[in-house]
N, C-alpha and C positions, 0 to 999 in steps of 0.2 A: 072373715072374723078370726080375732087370733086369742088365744086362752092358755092358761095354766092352770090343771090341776095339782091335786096333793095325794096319791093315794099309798095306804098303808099295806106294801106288802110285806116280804122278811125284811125290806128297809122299808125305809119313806122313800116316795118315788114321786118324780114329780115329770108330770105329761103334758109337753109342752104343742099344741094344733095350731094348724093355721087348714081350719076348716074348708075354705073353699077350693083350696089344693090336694084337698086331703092328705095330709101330709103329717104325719104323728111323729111324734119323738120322745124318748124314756129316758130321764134321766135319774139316778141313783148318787149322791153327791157322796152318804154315806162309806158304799162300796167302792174308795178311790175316784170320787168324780165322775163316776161312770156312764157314757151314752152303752145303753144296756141294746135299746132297740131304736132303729127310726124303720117308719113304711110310711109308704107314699103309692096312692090308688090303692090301697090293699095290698100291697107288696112285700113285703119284705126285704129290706138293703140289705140289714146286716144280720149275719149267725151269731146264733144264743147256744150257750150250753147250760140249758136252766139247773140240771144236777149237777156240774160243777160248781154254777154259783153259789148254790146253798151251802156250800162247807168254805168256811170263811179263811181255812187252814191251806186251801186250794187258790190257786193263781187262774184270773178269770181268760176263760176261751170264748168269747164272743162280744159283741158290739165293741167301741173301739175305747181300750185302756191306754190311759197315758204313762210316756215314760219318761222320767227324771229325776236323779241328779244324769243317769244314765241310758244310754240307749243301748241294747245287746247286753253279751255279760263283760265280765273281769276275768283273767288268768287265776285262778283260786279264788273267786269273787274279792281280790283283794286290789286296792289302790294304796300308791302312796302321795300325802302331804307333808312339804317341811319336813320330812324325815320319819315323818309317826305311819305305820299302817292301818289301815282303815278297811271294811268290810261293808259289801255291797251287795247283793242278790242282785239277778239279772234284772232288767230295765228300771231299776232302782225300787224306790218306795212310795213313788206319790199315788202309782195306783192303788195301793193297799192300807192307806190311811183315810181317814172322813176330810171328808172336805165342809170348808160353812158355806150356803147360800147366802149373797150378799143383795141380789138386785132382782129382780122383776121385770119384762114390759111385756106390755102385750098391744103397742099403740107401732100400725103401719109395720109391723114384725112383731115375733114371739123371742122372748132371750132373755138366759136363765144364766144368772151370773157368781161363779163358785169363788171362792179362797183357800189356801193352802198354805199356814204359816210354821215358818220350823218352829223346832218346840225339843227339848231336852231329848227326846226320845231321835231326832232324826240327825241331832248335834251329834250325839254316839257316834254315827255312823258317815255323817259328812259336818265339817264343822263349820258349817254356814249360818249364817242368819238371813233368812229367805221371804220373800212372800211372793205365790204364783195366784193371778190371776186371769182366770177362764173363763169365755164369755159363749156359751152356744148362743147360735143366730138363726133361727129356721124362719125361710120365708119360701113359699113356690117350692121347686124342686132341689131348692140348696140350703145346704146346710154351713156354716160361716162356723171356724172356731177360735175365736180370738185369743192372745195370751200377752201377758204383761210379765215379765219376770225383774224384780225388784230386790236387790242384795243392801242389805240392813246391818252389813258384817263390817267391821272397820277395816277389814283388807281384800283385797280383789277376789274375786265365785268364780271357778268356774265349773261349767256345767257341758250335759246336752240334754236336749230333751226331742218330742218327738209322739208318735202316736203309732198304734196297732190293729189298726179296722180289719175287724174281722167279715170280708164281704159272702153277703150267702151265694152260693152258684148249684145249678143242678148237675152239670156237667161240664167239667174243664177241659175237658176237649172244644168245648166252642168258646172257649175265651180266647181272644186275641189281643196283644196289648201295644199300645205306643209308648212310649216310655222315650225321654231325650238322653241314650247312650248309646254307643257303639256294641259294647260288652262288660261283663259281670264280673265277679267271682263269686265261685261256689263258695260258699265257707263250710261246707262239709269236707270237701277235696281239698280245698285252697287253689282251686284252679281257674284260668280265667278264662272265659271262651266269649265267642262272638255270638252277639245277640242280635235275633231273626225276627221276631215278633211274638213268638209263642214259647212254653215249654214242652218238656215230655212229660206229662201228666202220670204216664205208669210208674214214674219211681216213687219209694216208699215216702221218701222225703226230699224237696226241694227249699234250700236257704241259699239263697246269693244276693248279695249285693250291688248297686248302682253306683257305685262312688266317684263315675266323672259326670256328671249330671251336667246338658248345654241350656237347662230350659228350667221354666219354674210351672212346667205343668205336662203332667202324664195321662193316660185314657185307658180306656177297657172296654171293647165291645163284647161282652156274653150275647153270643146269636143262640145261644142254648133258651135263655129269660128275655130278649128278644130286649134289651136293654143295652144301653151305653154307660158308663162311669167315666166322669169327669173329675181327675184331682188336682189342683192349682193350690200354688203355696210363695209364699213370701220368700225374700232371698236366705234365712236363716236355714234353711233345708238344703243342705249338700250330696246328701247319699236319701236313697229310694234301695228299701226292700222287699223284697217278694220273698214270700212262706208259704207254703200248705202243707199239708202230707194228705196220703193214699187213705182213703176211705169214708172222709168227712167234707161234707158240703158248704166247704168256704177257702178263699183264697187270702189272702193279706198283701196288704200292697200299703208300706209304712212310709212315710217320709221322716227322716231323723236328720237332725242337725248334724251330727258327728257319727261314724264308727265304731263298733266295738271298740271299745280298750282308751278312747279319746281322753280318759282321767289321767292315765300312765304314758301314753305317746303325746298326747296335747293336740292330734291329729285335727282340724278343724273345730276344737274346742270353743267353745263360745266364754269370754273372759269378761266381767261385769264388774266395773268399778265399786270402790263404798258407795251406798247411797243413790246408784245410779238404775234405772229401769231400762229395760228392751223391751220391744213390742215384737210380736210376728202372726201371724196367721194361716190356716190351711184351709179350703174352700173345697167342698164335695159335691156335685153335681148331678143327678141321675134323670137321661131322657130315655126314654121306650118307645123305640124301634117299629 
């Protein structure tokens, strides 16, 4: 049986089951569209940081926020178009604005379906005319996140966008990962090194990037939660990144369309006629071991 509730916490939250899977999911459209929480048998997939979220001043650290017009930051959070400079915070704006609920179902799957229209406030800062729409799909042990991005602008968008799952783990030292590259780059160091399967967990901070990516689909086995992570994704996803830092019980494992800085380099920028829509999707998986 698959259901949507409606509950009222600091936002409207809406919980989308598919009971016989046990298989929960939280969604928050308010708080930037946000999947807040999914568990599955009692589990928990994804880390929350419930005292960050409450201060709305704060950039959320858990369950998985989306990124766009941008992925990563800007050199001075600054881009330029046609000449004029423009101002971006890092992974842009769409997580930090309300999204509307558009759809419903709950027949043979559960999916909760958002929108994201520009609007004076995001023309400031990119001067598009936009609309994204987001479609969570929870059925069994997967999670589906469909997107539609539609440019309403009389001259070509471009963009990237992307996502930031925050996964929960007890211990990174038993995370293992498969990933389709050879090797990374730090972007702390800027250095590039060959990638073995795992990291070294003891440093304070790990950020590198995937950016020759041969496959449309990466893994995770946590022998620590005795679980697998399964992430598959559409062709629009060219670079995969891994994040965490020393002290806190989660890992990230991003798939982004483009590179830092892809506004200013055009580095696999995604370019969107007037009038014209893209589709893409990213697909989550979780089996126990």
């Amino acid at each position: 049986m698959f259901a949507i509730a409606l509950k009222q916490n600091q936002y409207p939250t809406y919980i989308l089951t598919d009971q016989e899977a046990h298989s929960c999911l939280e969604v928050v459209p308010e708080r930037g569209g946000l999947i807040s929480h999914w568990s599955l048998q009692g589990q928990d997939i994804l880390y929350f940081d419930a005292d960050r979220f409450k201060d709305p001043n704060l950039s959320v650290r858990g369950g998985i926020p989306i990124l766009f017009p941008i992925c990563g930051n800007l050199p001075d959070n600054t881009y330029t178009h046609k000449g004029k400079h423009y101002q971006l915070k890092q992974h842009g704006f769409a997580r930090d604005l309300p999204w509307q609920v558009t759809d419903q179902i709950t027949d043979n799957q559960v999916s909760l379906t958002l929108v994201l229209n520009s609007n004076e406030q995001t023309r400031q800062l990119y001067p598009f005319d936009f609309q994204l729409t987001f479609t969570y799909q929870l059925k069994g042990n997967t999670l589906e996140i469909h997107q539609r991005f539609t440019n309403h602008s009389t001259e070509v968008m471009p963009f990237s966008s992307g996502f930031h799952p925050y996964f929960s783990t007890s211990d990174k030292t038993q995370l293992q990962f498969q990933i389709p590259a050879s090797q990374y780059q730090d972007q702390i160091t800027k250095t590039v090194s060959p990638f073995s399967g795992s990291f070294d967990s003891s440093r304070d901070e790990i950020d590198v990037a995937f950016s020759e990516i041969s496959g449309n689909s990466a893994s995770v086995n946590d022998t620590g939660r005795s679980l697998k992570l399964d992430l598959t994704y559409s062709d629009l996803y060219s670079t995969l990144v891994f994040w965490t830092v020393q002290g806190k019980d989660y890992y990230c494992l991003e798939p982004w369309s483009a590179p830092r800085n892809a506004l200013n380099t055009g580095e696999n920028l995604t370019h969107l006629s007037p009038g014209e829509s893209f589709e893409a999707w990213i697909k989550l998986a979780v089996t126990f071991l």
